[in-house]
ChimeraX commands (.cxc) that place a marker at each C-alpha (Angstrom):
marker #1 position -2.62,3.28,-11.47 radius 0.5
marker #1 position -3.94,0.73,-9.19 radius 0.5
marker #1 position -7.62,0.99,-10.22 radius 0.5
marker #1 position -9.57,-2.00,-12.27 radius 0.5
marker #1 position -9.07,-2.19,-15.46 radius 0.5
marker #1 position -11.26,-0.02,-17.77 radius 0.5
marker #1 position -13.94,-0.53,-19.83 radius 0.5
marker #1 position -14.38,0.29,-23.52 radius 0.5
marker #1 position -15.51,3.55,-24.33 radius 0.5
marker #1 position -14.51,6.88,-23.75 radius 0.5
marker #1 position -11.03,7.26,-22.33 radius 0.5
marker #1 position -10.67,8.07,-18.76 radius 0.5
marker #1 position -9.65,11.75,-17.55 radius 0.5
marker #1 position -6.83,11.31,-14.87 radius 0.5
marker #1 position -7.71,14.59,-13.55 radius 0.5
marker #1 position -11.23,12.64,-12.40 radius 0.5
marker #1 position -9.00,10.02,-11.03 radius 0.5
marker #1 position -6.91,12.39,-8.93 radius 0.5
marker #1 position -9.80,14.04,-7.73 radius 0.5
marker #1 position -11.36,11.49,-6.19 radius 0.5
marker #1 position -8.25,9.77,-4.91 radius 0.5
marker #1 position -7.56,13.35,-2.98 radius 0.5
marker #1 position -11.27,13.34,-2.42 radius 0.5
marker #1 position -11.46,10.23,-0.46 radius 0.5
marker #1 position -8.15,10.87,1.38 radius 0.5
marker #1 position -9.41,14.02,2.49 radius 0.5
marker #1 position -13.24,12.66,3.83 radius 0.5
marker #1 position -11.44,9.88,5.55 radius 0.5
marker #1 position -9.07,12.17,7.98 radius 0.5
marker #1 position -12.31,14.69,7.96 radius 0.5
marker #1 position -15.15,12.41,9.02 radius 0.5
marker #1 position -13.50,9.00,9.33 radius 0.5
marker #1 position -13.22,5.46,7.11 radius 0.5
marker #1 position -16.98,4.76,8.71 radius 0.5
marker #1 position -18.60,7.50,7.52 radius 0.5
marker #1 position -17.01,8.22,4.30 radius 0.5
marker #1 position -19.22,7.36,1.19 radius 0.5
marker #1 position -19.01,7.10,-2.27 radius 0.5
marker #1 position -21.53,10.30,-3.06 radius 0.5
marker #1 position -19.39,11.99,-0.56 radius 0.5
marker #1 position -16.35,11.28,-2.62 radius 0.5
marker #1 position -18.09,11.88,-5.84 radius 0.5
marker #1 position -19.28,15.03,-4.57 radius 0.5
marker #1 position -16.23,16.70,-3.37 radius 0.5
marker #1 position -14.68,15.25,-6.44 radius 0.5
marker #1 position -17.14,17.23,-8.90 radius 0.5
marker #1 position -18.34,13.83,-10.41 radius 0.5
marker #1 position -20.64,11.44,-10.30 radius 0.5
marker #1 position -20.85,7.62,-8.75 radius 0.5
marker #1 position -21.35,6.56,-11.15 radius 0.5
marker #1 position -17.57,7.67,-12.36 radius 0.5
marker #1 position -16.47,6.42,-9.02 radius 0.5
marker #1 position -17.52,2.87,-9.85 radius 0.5
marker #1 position -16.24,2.80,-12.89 radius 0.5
marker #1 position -13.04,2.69,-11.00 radius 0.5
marker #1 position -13.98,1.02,-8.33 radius 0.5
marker #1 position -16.10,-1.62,-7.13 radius 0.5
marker #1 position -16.73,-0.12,-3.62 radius 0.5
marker #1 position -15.33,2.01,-0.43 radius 0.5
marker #1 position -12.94,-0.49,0.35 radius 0.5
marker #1 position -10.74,-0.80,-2.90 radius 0.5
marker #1 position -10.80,3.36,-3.44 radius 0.5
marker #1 position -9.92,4.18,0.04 radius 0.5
marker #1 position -7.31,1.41,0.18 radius 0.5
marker #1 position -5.67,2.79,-3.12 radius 0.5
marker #1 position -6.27,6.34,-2.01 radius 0.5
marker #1 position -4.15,6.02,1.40 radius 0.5
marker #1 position -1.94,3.07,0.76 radius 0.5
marker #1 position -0.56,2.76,-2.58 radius 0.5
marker #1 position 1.08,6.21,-2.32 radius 0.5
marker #1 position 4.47,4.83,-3.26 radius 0.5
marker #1 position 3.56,2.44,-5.61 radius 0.5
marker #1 position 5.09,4.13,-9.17 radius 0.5
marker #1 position 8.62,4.68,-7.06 radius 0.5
marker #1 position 11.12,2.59,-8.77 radius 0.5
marker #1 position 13.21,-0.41,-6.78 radius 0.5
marker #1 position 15.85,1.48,-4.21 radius 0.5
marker #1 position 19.52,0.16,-5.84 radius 0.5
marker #1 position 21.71,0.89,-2.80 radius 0.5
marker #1 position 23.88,-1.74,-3.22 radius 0.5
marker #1 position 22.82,-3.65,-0.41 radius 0.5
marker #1 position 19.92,-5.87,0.15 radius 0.5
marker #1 position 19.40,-3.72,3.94 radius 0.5
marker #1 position 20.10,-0.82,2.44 radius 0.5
marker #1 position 17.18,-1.60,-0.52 radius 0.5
marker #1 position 14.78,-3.05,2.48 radius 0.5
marker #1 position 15.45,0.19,4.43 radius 0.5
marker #1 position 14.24,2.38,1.29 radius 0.5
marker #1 position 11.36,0.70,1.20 radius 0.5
marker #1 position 10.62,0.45,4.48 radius 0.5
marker #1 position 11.15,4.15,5.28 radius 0.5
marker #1 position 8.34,4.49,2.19 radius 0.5
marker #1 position 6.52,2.36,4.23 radius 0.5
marker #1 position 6.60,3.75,7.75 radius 0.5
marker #1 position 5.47,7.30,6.57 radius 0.5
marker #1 position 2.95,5.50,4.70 radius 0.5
marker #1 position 1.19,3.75,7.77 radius 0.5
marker #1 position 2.16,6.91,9.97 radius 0.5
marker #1 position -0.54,9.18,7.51 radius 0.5
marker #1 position -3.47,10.59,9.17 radius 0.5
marker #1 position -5.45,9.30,6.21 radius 0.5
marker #1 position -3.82,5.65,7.58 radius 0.5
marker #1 position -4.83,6.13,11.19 radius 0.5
marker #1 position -8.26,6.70,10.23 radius 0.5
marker #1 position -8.81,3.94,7.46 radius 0.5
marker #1 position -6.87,1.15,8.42 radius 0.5
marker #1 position -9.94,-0.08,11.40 radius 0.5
marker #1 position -12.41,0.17,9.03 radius 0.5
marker #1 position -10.49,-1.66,6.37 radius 0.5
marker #1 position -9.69,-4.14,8.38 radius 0.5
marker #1 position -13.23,-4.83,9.10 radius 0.5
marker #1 position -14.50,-4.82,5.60 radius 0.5
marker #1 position -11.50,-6.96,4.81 radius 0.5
marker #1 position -11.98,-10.05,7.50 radius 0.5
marker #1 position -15.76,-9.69,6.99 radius 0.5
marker #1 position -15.46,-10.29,3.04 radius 0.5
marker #1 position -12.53,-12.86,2.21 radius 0.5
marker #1 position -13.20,-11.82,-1.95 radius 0.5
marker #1 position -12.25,-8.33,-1.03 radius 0.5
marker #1 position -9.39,-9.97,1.14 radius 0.5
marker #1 position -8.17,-11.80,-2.26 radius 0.5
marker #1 position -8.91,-9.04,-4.47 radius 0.5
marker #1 position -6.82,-6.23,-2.51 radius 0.5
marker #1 position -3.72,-8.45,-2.16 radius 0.5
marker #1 position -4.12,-9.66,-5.84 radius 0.5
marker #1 position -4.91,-6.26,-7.28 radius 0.5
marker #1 position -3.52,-3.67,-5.26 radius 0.5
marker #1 position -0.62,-5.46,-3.35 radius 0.5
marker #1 position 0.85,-6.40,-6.51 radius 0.5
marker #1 position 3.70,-3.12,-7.12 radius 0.5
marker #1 position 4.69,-3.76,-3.62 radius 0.5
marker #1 position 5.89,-7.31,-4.49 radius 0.5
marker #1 position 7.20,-6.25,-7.50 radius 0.5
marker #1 position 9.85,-3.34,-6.39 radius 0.5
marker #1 position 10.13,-6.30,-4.18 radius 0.5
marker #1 position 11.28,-8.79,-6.25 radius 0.5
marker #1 position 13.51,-6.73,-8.01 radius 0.5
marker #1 position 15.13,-6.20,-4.58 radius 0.5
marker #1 position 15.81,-9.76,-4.29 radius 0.5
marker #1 position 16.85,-10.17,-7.83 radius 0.5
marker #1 position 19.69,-7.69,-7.09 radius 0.5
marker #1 position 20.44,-9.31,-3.54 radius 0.5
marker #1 position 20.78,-12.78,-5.49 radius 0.5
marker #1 position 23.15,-11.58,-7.85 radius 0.5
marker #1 position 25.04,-10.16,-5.16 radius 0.5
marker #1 position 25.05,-13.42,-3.22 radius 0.5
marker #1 position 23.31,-11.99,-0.44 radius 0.5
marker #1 position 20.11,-14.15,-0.60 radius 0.5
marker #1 position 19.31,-17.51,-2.04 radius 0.5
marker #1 position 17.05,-17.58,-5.33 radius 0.5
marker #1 position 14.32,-19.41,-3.30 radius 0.5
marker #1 position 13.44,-16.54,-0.87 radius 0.5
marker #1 position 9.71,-16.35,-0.61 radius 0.5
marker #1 position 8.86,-13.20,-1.60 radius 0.5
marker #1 position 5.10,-13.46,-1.11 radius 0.5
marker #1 position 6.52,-14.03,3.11 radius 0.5
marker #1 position 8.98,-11.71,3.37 radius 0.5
marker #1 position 6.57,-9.10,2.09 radius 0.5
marker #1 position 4.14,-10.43,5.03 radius 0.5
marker #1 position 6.87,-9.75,7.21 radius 0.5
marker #1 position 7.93,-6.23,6.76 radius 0.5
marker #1 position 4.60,-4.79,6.25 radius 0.5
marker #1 position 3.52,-7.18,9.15 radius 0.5
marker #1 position 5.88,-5.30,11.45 radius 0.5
marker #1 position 5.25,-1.84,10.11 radius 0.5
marker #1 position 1.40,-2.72,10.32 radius 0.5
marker #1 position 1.50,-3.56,14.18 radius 0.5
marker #1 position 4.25,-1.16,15.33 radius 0.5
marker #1 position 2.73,2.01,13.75 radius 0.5
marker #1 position -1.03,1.19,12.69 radius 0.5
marker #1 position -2.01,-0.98,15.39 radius 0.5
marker #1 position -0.12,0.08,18.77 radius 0.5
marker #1 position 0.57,3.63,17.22 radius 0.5
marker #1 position 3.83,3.80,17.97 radius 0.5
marker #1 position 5.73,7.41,17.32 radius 0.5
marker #1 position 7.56,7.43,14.35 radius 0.5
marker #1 position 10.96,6.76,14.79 radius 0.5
marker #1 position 13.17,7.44,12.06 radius 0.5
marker #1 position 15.59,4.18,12.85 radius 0.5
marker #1 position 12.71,1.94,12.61 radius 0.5
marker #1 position 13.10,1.00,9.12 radius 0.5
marker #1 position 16.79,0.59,9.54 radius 0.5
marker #1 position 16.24,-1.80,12.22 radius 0.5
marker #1 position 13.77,-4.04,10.58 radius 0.5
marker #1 position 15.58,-4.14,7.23 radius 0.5
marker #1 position 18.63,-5.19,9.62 radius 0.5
marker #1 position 16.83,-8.13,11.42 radius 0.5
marker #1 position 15.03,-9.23,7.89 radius 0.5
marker #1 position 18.09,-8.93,6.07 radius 0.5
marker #1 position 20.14,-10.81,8.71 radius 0.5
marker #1 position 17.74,-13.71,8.76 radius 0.5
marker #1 position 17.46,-14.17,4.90 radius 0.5
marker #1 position 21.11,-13.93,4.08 radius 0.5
marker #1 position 22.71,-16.93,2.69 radius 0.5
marker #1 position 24.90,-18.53,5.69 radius 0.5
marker link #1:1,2 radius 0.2
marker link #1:2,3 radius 0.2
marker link #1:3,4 radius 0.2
marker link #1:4,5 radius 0.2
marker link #1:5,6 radius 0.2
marker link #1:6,7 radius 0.2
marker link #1:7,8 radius 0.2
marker link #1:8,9 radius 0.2
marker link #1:9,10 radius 0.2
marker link #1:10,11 radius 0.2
marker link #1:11,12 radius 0.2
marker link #1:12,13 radius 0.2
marker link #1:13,14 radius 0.2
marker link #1:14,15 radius 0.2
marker link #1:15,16 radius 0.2
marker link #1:16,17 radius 0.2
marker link #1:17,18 radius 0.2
marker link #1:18,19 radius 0.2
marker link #1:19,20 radius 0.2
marker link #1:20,21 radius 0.2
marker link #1:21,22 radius 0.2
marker link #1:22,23 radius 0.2
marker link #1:23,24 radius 0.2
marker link #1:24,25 radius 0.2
marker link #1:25,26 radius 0.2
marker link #1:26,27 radius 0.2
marker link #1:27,28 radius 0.2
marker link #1:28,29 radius 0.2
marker link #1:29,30 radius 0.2
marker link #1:30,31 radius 0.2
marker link #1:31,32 radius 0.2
marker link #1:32,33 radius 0.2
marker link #1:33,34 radius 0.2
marker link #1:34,35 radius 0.2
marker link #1:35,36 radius 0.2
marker link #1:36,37 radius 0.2
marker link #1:37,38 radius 0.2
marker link #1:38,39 radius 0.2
marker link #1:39,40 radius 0.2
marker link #1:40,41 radius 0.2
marker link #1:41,42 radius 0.2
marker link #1:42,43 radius 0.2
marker link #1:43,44 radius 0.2
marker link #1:44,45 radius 0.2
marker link #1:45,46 radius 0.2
marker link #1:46,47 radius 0.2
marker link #1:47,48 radius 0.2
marker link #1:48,49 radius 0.2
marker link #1:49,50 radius 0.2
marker link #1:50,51 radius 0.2
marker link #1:51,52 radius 0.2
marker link #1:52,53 radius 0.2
marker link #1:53,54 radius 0.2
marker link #1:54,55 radius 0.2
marker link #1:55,56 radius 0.2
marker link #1:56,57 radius 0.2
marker link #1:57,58 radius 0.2
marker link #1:58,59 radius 0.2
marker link #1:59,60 radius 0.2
marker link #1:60,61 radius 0.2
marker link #1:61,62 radius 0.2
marker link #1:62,63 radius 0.2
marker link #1:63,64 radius 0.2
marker link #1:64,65 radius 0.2
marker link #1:65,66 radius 0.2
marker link #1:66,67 radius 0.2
marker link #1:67,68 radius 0.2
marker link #1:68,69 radius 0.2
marker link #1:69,70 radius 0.2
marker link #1:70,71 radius 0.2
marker link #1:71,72 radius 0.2
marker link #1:72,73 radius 0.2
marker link #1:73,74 radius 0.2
marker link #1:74,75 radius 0.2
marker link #1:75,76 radius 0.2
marker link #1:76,77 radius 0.2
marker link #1:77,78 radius 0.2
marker link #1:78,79 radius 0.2
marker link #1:79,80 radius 0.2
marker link #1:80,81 radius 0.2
marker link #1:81,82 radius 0.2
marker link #1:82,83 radius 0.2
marker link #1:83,84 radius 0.2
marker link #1:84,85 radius 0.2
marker link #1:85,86 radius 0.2
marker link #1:86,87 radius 0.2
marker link #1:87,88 radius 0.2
marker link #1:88,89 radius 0.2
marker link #1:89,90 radius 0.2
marker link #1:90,91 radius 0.2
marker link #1:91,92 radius 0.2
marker link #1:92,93 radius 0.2
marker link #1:93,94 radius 0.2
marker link #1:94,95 radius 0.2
marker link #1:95,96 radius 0.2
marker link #1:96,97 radius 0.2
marker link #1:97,98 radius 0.2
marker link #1:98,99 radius 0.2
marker link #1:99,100 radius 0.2
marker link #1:100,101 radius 0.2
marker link #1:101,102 radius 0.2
marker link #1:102,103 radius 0.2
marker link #1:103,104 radius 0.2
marker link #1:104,105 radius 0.2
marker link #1:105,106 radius 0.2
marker link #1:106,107 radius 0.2
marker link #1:107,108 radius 0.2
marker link #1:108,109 radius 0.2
marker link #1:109,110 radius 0.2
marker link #1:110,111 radius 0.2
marker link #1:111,112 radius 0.2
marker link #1:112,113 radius 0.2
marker link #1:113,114 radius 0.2
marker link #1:114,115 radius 0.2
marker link #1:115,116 radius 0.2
marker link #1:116,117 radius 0.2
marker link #1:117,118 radius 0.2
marker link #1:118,119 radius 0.2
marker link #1:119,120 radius 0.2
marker link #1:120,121 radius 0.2
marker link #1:121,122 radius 0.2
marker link #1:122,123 radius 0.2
marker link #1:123,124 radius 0.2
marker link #1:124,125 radius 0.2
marker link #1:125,126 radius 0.2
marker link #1:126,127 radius 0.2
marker link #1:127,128 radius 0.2
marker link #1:128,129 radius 0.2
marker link #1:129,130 radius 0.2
marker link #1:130,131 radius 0.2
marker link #1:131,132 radius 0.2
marker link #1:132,133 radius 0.2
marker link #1:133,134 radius 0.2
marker link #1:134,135 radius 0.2
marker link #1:135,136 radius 0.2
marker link #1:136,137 radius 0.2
marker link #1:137,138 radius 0.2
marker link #1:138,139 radius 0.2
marker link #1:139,140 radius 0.2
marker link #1:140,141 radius 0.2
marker link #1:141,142 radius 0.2
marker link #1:142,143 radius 0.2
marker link #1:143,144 radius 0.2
marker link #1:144,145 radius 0.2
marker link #1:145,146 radius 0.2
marker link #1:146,147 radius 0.2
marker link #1:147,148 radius 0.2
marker link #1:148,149 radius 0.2
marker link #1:149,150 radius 0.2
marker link #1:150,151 radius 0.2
marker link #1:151,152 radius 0.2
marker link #1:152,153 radius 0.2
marker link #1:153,154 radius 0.2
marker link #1:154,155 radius 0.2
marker link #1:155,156 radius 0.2
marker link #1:156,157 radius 0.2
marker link #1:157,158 radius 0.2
marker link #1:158,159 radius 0.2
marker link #1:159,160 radius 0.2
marker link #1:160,161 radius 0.2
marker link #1:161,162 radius 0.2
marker link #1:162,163 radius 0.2
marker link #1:163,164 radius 0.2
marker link #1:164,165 radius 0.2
marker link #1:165,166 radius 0.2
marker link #1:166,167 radius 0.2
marker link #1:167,168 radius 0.2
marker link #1:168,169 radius 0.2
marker link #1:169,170 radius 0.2
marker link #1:170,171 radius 0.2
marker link #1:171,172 radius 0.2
marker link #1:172,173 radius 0.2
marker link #1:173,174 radius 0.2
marker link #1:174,175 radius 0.2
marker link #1:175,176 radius 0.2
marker link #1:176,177 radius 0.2
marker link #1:177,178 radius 0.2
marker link #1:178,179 radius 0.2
marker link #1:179,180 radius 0.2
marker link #1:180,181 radius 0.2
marker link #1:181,182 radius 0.2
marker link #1:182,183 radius 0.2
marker link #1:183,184 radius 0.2
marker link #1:184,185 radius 0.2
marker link #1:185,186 radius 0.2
marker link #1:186,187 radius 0.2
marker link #1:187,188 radius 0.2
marker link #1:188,189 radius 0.2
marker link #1:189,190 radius 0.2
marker link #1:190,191 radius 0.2
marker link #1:191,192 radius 0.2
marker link #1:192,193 radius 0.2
marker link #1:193,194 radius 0.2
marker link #1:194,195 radius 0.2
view
């Protein structure tokens, strides 16, 4: 779970968790990122806000884990090859950003993220951290293998495939094509080998 930590007291219910993580995925393709709120969340999600922030400290961070962290509990691909682990995750990726619930957010998220560089730090702190870890155990395996050098930056390479995702389905809303995360595993994996 990619929520803040909790506070003392009476354990959490994941069911109140799931329900407003489907709550908020559901408002955003319904009315949009703009007009989705936390009392409409809390609403559809038969609690109250005051649950919501528990979890949360805004629209931002629950709409961000609601439509983009959808792969985050899937273990490291092991296919043997460092483009055949980057394609895995890629493919994850690409039907990720390709969600209706990812159309609709990602504007709005964007917004509240260059308008509030805390919420900027916070997200790639908090919520991008699973990504660089199935990560890292990707390179661990490729650096065994002898396929990459131990210095790759990870925190870059990261950048880079979710970077090219990002712009190539979110932002110019390309078609999804199911050879683009071959191809970009293929150029990233090609330019990080050891030579």
């Amino acid at each position: 779970m990619s929520s803040f930590p909790s506070s003392r007291g009476r354990p959490r219910d994941p069911r109140s968790h799931e329900a407003i993580i489907s709550a908020a995925t559901e408002l955003v393709i319904e009315v949009g990122y703009a007009a989705t709120s936390i009392g409409a969340v809390a609403a559809r999600a038969g609690v109250g806000k005051d649950t919501v922030y528990r979890r949360w400290r805004g629209k931002p961070e629950l709409v961000f884990e609601a439509v983009f962290t959808t792969t985050d509990h899937v273990p490291a691909p092991d296919t043997g090859t460092l483009a055949g682990d980057l394609t895995a995750l890629l493919r994850s990726l690409v039907e990720e950003f390709h969600a209706p619930a990812a159309a609709a957010a990602l504007p709005g998220l964007l917004a509240d993220f260059a308008a509030d560089p805390v919420l900027k730090a916070r997200i790639r702190s908090q919520f991008l951290a699973p990504s660089k870890e199935r990560l890292l155990i990707v390179f661990e395996r490729a650096v065994a293998r002898g396929e990459i050098a131990a210095g790759t930056p990870v925190d870059l390479v990261l950048d880079t495939l979710a970077g090219a995702v990002f712009f190539h389905v979110g932002l110019v809303g390309e078609h999804l094509d199911r050879q683009l995360a071959g191809w970009l595993a293929a150029a990233i994996a090609k330019g990080i080998e050891i030579r």
